[in-house]
py3Dmol code that shows the C-alpha trace and the ligand (Angstrom):
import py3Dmol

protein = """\
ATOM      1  CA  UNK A   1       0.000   0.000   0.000  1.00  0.00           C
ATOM      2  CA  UNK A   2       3.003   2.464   1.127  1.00  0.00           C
ATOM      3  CA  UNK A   3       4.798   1.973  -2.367  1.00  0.00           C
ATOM      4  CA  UNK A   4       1.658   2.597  -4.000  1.00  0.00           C
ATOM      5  CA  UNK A   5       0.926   5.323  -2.304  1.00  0.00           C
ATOM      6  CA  UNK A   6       4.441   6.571  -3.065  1.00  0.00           C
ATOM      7  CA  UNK A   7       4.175   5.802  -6.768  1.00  0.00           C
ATOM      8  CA  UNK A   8       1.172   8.179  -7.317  1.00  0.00           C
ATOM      9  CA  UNK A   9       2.938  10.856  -5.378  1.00  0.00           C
ATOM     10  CA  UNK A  10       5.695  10.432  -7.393  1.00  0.00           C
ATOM     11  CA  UNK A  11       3.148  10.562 -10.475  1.00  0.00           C
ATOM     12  CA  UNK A  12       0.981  13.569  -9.344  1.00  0.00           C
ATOM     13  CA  UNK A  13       4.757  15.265  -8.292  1.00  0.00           C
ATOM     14  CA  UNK A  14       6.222  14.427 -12.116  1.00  0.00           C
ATOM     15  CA  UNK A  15       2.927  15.462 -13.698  1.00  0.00           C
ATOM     16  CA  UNK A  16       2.680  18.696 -11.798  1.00  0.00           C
ATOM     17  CA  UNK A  17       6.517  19.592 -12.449  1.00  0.00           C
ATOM     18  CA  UNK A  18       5.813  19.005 -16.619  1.00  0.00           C
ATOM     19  CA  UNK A  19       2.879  20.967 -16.536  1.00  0.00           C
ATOM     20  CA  UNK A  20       4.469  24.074 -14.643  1.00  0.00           C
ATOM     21  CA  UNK A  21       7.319  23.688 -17.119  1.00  0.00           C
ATOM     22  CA  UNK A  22       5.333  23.751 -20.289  1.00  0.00           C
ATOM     23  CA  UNK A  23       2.955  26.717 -18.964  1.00  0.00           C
ATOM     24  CA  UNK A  24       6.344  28.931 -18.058  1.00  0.00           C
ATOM     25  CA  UNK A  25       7.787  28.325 -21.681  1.00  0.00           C
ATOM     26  CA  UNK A  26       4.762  28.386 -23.366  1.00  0.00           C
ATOM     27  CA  UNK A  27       3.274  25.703 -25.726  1.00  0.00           C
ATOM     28  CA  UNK A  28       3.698  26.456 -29.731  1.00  0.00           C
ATOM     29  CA  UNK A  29       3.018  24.104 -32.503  1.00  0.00           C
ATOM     30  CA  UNK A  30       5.801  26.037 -35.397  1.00  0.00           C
ATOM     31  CA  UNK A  31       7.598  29.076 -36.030  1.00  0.00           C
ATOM     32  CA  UNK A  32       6.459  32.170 -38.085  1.00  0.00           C
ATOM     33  CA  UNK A  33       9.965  34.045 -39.401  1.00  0.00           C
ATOM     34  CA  UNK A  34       8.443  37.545 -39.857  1.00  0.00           C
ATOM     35  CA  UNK A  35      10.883  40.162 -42.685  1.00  0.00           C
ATOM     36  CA  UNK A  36       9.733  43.523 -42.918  1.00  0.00           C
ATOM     37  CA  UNK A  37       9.966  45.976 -45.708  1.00  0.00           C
ATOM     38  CA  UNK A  38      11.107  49.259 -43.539  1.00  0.00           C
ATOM     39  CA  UNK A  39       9.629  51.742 -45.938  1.00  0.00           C
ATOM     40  CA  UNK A  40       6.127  50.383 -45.157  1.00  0.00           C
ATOM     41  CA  UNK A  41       7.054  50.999 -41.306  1.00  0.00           C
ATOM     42  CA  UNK A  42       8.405  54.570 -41.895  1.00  0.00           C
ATOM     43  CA  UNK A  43       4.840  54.996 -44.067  1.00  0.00           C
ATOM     44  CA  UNK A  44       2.213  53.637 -41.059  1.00  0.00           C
ATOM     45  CA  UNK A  45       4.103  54.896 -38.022  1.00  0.00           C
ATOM     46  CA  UNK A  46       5.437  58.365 -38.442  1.00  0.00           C
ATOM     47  CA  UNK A  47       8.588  58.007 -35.905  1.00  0.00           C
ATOM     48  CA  UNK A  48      11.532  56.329 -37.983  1.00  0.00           C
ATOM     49  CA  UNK A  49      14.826  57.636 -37.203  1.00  0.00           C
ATOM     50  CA  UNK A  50      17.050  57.367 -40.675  1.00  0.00           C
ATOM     51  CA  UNK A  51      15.379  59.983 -43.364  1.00  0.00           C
ATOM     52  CA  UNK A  52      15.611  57.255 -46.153  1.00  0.00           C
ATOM     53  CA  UNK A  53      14.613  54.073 -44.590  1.00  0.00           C
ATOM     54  CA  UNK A  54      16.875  50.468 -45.591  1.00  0.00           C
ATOM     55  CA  UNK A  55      15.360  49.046 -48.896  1.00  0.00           C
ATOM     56  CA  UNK A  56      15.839  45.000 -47.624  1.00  0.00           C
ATOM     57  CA  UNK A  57      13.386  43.056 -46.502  1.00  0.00           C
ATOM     58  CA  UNK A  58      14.887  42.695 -42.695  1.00  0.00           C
ATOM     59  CA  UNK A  59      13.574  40.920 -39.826  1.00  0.00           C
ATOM     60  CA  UNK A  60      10.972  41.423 -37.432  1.00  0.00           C
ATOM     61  CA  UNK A  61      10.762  38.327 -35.280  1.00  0.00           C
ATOM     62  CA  UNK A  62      10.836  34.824 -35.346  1.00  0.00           C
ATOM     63  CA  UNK A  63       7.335  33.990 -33.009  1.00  0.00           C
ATOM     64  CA  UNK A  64       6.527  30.558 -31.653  1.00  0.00           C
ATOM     65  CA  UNK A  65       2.800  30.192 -32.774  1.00  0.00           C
ATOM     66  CA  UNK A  66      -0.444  28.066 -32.074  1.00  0.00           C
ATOM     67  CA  UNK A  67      -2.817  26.998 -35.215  1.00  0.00           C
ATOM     68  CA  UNK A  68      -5.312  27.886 -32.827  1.00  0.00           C
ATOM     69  CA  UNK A  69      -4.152  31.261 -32.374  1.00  0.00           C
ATOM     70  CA  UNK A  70      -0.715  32.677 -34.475  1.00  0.00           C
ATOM     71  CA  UNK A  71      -0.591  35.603 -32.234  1.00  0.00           C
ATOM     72  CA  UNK A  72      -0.116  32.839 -29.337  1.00  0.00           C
ATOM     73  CA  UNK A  73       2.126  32.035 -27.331  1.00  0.00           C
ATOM     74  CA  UNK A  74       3.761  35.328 -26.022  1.00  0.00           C
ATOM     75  CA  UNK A  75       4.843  36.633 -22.758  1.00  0.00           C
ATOM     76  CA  UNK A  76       5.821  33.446 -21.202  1.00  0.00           C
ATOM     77  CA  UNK A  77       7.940  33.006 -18.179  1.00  0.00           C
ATOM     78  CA  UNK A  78      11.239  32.337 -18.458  1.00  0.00           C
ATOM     79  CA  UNK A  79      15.022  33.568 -18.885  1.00  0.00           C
ATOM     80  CA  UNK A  80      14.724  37.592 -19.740  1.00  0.00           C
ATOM     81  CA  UNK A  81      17.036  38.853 -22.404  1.00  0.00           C
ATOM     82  CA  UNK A  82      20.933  39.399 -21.302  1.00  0.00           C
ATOM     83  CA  UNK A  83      22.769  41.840 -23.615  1.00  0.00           C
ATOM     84  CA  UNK A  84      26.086  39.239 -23.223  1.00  0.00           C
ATOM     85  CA  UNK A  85      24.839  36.374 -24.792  1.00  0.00           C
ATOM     86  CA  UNK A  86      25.081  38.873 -28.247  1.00  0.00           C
ATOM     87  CA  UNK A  87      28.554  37.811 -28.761  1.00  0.00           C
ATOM     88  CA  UNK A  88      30.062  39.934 -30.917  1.00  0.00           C
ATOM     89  CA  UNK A  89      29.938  38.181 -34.379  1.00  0.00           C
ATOM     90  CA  UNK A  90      26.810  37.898 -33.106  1.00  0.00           C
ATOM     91  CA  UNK A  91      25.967  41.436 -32.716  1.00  0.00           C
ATOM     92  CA  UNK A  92      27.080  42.426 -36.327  1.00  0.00           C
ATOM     93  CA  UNK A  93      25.268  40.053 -38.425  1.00  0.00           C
ATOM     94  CA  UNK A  94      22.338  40.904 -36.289  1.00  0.00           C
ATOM     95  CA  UNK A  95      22.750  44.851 -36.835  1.00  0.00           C
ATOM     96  CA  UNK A  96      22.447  43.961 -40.610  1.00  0.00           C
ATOM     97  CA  UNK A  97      19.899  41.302 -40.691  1.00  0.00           C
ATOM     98  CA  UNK A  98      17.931  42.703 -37.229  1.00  0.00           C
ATOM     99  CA  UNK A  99      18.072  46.070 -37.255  1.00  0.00           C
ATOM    100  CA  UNK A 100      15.482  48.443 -35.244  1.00  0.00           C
ATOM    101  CA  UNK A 101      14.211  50.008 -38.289  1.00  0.00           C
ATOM    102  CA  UNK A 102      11.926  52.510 -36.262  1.00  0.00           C
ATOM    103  CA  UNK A 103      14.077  54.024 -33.506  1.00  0.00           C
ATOM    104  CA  UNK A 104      17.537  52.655 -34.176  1.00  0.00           C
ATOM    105  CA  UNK A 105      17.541  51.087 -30.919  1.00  0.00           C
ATOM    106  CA  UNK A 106      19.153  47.338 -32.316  1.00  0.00           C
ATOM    107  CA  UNK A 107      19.253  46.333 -28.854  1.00  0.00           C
ATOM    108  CA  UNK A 108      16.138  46.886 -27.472  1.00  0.00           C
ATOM    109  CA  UNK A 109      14.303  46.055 -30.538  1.00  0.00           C
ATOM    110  CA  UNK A 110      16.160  42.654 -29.843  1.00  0.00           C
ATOM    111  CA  UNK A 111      15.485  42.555 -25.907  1.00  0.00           C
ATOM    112  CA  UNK A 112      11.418  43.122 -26.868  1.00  0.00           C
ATOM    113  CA  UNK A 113      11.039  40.333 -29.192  1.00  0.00           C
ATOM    114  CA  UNK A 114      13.056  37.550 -27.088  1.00  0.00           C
ATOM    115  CA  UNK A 115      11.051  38.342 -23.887  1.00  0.00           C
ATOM    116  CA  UNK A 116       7.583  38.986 -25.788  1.00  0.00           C
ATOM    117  CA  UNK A 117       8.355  35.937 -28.707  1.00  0.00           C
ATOM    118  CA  UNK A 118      11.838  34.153 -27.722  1.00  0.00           C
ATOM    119  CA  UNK A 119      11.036  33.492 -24.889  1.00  0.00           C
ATOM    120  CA  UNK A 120       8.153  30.739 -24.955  1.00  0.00           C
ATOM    121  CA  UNK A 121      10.437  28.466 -27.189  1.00  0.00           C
ATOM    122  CA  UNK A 122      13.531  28.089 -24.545  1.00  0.00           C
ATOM    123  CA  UNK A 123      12.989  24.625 -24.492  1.00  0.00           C
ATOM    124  CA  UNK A 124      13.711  24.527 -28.351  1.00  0.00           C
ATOM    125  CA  UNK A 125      15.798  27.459 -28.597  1.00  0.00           C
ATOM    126  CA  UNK A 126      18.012  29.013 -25.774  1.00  0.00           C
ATOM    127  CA  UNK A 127      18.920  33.044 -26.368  1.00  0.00           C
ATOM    128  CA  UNK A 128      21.959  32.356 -28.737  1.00  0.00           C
ATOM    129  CA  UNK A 129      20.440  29.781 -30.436  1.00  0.00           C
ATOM    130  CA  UNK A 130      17.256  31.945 -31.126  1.00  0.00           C
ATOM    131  CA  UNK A 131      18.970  34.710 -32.767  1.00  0.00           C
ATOM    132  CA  UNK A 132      21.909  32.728 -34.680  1.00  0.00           C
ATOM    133  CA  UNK A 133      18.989  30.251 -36.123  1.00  0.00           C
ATOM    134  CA  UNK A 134      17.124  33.733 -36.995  1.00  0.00           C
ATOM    135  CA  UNK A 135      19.995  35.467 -38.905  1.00  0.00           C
ATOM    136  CA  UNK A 136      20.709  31.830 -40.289  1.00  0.00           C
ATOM    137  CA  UNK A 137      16.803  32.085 -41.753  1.00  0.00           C
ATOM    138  CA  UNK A 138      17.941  35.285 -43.062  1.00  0.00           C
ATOM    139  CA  UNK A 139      20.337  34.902 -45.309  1.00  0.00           C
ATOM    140  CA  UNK A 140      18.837  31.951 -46.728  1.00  0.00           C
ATOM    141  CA  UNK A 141      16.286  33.139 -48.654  1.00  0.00           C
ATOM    142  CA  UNK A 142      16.779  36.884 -49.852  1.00  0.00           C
ATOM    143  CA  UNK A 143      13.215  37.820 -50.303  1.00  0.00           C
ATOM    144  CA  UNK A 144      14.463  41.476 -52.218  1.00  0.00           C
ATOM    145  CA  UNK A 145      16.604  39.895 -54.699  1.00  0.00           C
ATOM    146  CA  UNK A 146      13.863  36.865 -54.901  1.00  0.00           C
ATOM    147  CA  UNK A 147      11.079  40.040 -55.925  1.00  0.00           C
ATOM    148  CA  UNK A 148      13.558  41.569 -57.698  1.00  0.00           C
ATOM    149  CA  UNK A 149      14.623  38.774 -60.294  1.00  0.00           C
ATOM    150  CA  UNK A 150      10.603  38.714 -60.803  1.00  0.00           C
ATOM    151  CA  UNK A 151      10.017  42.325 -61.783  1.00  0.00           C
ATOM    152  CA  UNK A 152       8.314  43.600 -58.528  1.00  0.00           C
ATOM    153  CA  UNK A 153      10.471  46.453 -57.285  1.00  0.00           C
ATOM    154  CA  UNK A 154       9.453  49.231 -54.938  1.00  0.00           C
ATOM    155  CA  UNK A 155       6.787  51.226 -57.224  1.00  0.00           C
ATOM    156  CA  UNK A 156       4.592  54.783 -55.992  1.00  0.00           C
ATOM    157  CA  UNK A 157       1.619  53.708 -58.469  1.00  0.00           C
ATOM    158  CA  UNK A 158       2.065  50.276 -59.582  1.00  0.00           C
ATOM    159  CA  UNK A 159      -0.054  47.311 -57.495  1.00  0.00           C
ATOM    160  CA  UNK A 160       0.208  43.431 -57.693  1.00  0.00           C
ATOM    161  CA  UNK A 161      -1.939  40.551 -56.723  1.00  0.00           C
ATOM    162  CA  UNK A 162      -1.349  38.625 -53.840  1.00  0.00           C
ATOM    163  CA  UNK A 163      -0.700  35.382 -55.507  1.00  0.00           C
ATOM    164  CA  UNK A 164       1.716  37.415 -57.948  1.00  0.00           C
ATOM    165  CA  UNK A 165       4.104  38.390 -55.282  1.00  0.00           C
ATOM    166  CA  UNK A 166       3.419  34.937 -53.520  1.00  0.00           C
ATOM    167  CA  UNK A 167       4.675  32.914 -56.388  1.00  0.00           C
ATOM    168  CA  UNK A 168       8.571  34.210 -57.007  1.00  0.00           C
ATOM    169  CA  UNK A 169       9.067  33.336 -53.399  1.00  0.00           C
ATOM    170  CA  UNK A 170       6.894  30.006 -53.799  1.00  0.00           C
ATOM    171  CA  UNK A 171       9.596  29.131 -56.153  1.00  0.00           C
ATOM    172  CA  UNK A 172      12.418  30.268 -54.601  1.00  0.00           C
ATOM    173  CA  UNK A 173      11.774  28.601 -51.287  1.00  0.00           C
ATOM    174  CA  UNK A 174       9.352  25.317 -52.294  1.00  0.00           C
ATOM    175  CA  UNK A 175       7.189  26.488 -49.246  1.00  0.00           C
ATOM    176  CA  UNK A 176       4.266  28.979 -49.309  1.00  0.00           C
ATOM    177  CA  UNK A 177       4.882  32.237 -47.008  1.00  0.00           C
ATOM    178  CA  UNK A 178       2.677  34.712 -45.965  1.00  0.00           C
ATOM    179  CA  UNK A 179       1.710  38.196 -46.460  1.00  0.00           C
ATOM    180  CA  UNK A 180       0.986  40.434 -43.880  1.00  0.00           C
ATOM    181  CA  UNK A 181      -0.305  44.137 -45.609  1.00  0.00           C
ATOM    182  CA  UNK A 182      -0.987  47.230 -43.805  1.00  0.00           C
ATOM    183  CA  UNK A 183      -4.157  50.051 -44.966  1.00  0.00           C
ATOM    184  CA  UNK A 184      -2.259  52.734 -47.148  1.00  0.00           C
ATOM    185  CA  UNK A 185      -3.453  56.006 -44.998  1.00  0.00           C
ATOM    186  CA  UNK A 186      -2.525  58.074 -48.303  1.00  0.00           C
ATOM    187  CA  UNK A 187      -5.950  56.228 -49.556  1.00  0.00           C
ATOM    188  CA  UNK A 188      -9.107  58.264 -48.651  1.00  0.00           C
ATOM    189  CA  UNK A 189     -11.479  55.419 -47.174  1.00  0.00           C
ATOM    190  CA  UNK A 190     -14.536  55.380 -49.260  1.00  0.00           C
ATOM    191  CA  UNK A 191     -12.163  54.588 -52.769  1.00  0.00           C
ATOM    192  CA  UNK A 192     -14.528  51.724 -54.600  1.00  0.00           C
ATOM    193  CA  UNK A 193     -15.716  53.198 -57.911  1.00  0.00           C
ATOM    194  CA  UNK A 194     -19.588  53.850 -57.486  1.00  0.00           C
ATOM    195  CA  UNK A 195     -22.308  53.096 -60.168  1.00  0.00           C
ATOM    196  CA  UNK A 196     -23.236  56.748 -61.593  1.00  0.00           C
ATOM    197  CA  UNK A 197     -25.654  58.926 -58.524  1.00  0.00           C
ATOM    198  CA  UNK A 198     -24.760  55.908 -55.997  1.00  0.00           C
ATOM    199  CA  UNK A 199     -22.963  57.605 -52.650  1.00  0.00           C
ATOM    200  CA  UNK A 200     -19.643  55.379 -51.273  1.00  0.00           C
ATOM    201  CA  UNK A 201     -20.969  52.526 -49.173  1.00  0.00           C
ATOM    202  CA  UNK A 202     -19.557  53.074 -45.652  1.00  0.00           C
ATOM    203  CA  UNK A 203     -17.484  49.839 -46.203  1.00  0.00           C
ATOM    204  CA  UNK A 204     -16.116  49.733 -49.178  1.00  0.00           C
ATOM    205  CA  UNK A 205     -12.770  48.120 -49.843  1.00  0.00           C
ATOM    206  CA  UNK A 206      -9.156  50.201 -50.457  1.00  0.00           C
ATOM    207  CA  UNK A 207      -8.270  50.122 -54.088  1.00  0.00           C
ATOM    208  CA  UNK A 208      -5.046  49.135 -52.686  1.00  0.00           C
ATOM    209  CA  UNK A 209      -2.753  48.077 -49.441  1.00  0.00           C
ATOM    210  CA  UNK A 210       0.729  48.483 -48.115  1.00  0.00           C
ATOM    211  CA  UNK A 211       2.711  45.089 -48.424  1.00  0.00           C
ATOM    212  CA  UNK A 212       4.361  44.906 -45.013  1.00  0.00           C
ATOM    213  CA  UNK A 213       6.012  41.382 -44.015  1.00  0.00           C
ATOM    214  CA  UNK A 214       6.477  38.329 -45.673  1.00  0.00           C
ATOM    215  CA  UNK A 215       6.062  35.005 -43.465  1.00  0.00           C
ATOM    216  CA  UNK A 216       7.882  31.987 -43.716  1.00  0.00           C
ATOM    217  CA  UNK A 217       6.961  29.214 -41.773  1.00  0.00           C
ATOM    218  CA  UNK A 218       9.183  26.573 -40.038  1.00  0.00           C
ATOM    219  CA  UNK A 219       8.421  23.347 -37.968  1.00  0.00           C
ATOM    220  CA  UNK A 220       8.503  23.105 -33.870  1.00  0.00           C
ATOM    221  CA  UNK A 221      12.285  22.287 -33.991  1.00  0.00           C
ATOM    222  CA  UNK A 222      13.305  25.484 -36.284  1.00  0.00           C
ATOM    223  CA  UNK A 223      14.932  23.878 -38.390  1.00  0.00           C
ATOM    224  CA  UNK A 224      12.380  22.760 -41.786  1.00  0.00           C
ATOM    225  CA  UNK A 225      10.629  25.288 -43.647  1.00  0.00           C
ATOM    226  CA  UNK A 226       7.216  24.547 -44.206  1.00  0.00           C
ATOM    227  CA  UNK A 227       3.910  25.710 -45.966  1.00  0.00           C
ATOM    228  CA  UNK A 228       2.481  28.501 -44.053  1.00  0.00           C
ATOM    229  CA  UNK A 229      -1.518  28.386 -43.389  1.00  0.00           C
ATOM    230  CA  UNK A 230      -2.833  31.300 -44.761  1.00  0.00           C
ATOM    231  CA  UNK A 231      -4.397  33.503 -42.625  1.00  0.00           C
ATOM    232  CA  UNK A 232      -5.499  36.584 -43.389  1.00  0.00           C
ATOM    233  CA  UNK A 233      -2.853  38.869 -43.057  1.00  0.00           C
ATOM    234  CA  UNK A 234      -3.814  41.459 -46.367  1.00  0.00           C
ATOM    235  CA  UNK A 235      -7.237  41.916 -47.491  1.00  0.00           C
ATOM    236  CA  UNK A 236      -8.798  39.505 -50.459  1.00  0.00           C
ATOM    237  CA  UNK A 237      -8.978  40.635 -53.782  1.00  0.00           C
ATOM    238  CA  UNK A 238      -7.343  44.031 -53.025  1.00  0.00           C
ATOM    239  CA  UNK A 239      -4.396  44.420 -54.929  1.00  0.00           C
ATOM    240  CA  UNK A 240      -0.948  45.225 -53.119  1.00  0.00           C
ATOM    241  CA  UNK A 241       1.070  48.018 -53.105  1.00  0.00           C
ATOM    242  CA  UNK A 242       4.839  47.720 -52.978  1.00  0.00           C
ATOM    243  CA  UNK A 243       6.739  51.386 -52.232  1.00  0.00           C
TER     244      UNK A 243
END
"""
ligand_1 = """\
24
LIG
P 5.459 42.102 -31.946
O 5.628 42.830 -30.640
O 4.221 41.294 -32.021
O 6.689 41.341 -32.292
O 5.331 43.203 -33.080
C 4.574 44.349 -32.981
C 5.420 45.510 -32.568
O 6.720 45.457 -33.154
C 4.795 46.797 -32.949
O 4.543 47.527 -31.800
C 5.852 47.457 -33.809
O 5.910 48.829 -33.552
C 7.115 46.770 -33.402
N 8.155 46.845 -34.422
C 8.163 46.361 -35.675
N 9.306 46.658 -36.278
C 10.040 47.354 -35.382
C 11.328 47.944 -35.416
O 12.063 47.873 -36.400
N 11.709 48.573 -34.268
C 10.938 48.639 -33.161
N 11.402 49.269 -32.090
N 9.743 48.096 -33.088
C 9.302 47.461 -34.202
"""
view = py3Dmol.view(width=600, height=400)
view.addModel(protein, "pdb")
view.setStyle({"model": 0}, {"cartoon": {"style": "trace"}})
view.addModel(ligand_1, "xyz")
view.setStyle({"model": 1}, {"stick": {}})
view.zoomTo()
view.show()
């Protein structure tokens, strides 16, 4: 009876210890590697710091997700960002892959999205790894040169579909990313051509939107790229602005 007893103990004890674990890192099912275009940054937030912002895609994040909820996990318990684990090599391939394209703030840009993001994938990836595996996810894909090669260059006027920007990279990478847009606030709101002596209906689609990030997606482990789900992350059937 005793070593029963003391079995389930040791059970409830093991049980309790896993669960604590997996609720202070944070439970995620893949990785979403999130590049920014900086121009489309400088264009929605009016604080950027450089007059002419960098014209390479560069990297926002790499965010343990949930198909449940992408914007899940985040905040999770666990070791908070220390400055000296950015060796030095480190440091520079991060200030050119990583840079704080709002504030200039590298650093703290850095120290944001390990505590908010990093953070609830310890288990997979400790600080260093985190960051080398996310400059390593950089440079192997170059999503500029990849939109380049296909004609789609930074444009005032000129708009492209979703899947027409989706493709090159398709290509390039074998794996579907994603596209994350943001509302152009040089459109006026009401834009939709109306039928002659028709007023704009209140919620009528943009004519066009800001492409902001492109997604790639990667299994638990970091280390496989795979097909990204797509979520909606730019508007249907409204074309996409590149500038
Ligand atoms: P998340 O916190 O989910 O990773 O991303 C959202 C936040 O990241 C937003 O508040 C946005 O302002 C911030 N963000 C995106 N790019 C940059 C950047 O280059 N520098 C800084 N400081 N914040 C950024």
């Amino acid at each position: 009876m005793a070593m029963l007893i003391s079995s389930l103990s040791f059970l409830v004890l093991a049980f309790a210890f896993f669960f604590c674990h997996v609720m202070s890192s944070g439970s995620y099912d893949y990785f979403q590697f999130v590049q920014q275009w900086p121009p489309t940054n400088c264009i929605v937030r009016t604080k950027c710091s450089k007059p002419r912002p960098l014209q390479i895609f560069t990297i926002h994040g790499l965010w343990p997700s949930n198909y449940s909820n992408p914007k899940k996990p985040s905040n999770c318990n666990g070791s908070k960002f220390e400055d000296r684990k950015v060796y030095p090599q480190l440091r520079k391939d991060l200030k050119k892959s990583w840079p704080d394209v709002e504030s200039g703030n590298d650093t703290r840009f850095w120290e944001g999205e390990w505590n908010k993001h990093g953070r609830c994938s310890e288990q997979t990836l400790n600080q260093m790894q985190y960051f080398e595996r996310s400059h390593a996810m950089w440079t192997s894909f170059n999503i500029t040169e990849i939109l380049k090669n296909a004609s789609i260059v930074p444009h005032p006027t000129q708009t492209w579909t979703y899947s027409d920007i989706v493709s090159p990279i398709k290509t390039a990478t074998k794996r579907t990313p994603l596209l994350r847009c943001k509302p152009d606030p040089a459109q006026p709101k009401n834009q939709r051509p109306q039928p002659k002596g028709q007023r704009p209906q209140p919620n009528s689609p943009p004519q066009s939107q800001l492409l902001h990030e492109v997604v790639f997606c990667y299994e638990f482990n970091a280390l496989k790229q795979i097909d990204c789900n797509r979520t909606p992350g730019c508007i249907n059937q409204v074309n996409i602005s590149f500038q």
